[in-house]
C-alpha positions, 0 to 999 in steps of 0.5 A: 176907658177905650177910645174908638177912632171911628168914620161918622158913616164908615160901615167898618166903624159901625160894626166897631160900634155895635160891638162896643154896645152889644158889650155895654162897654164904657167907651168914647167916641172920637168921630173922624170924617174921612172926606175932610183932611184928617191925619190919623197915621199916628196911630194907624200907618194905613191912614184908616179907621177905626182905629181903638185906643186903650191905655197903651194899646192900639189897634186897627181893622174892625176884624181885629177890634171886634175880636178883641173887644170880644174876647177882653169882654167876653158876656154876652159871647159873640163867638162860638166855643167850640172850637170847630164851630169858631173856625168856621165862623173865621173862615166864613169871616174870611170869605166876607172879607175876600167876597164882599167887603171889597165891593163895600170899598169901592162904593165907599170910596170917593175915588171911585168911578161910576163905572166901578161903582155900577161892578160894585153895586151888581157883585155885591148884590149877587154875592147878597144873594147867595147869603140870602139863601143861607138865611132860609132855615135859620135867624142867624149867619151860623144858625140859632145864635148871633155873633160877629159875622152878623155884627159886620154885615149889618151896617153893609145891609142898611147901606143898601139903599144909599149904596144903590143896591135893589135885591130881587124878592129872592133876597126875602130871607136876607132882609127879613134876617137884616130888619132882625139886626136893626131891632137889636137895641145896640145897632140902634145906639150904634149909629151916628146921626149920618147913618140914621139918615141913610135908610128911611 
């Protein structure tokens, strides 16, 4: 059985745990609360979750998990096919990572001070907005079909309120595509009981 290291309100643990039920995967759950002394260097030298352990195997980052979950499980797939269309899925990946998930760390880190959690709280909704606009004409990230790319920004947009994050009414398409994410039954059985308290 596989077993997830994961942060009881980390937003990249959350994306390893809609995976897992989007997979119906059989799985376990090892909660890991971060703001409490917690030593999980032994499976991950950067000293961070998730981390997923199976048999002999571990691995660390949600990027990776995820496609690996991915690809061992691979109904319902969650990556395009074709070639072409899953480079640019990891390239849009990429520019996530690169764009907006560094303001997701800041606001998650306990280190941070207001004044970069305010720089946060402002380029993360601008970047938003721009995702909103690629949201106009179709349900998903890469068009017709969900795939990762959904599954990690979801638990970002339901942490918006907690984040102190107002998107401006242009930001409709994106939180019309969010309430579309949060319906799927397996974001639903992903969340921890802290998480469900996040957004009411």
């Amino acid at each position: 059985m596989m077993v997830l290291h994961s942060g009881m309100t980390c937003p990249f643990s959350h994306s390893c745990r809609f995976v897992l039920n989007e997979k119906a995967c059989d799985f376990e759950v090892v909660s890991i609360d971060m703001y409490q002394p917690t030593d999980v260097s032994d499976k991950n030298p950067y000293g961070e979750v998730p981390i997923l352990v199976e048999r002999d195997l571990i691995l660390y980052n949600a990027d990776v998990i995820n496609s690996y979950i991915d690809e061992r499980f691979p109904h319902p797939q969650l990556m395009p096919a074709d070639p072409q269309f899953r480079a640019r899925a990891r390239l849009f990946q990429y520019i996530l990572n690169r764009e907006l998930f560094p303001f997701v760390r800041v606001l998650e880190s306990r280190n941070s001070t207001e004044e970069l959690r305010e720089k946060a709280r402002k380029r993360l909704g601008e970047h938003l907005l721009y995702v909103s606009y690629r949201l106009k004409e179709q349900p998903y990230l890469l068009g017709e079909n969900f795939t990762l790319l959904d599954v990690s920004l979801a638990p970002v947009l339901w942490r918006l309120g907690h984040y102190g994050i107002e998107l401006p009414r242009a930001a409709a398409p994106l939180m019309t595509y969010a309430e579309r994410l949060f319906a799927r039954p397996a974001f639903i059985d992903s969340m921890t009981p802290s998480e469900r308290v996040m957004r009411r």
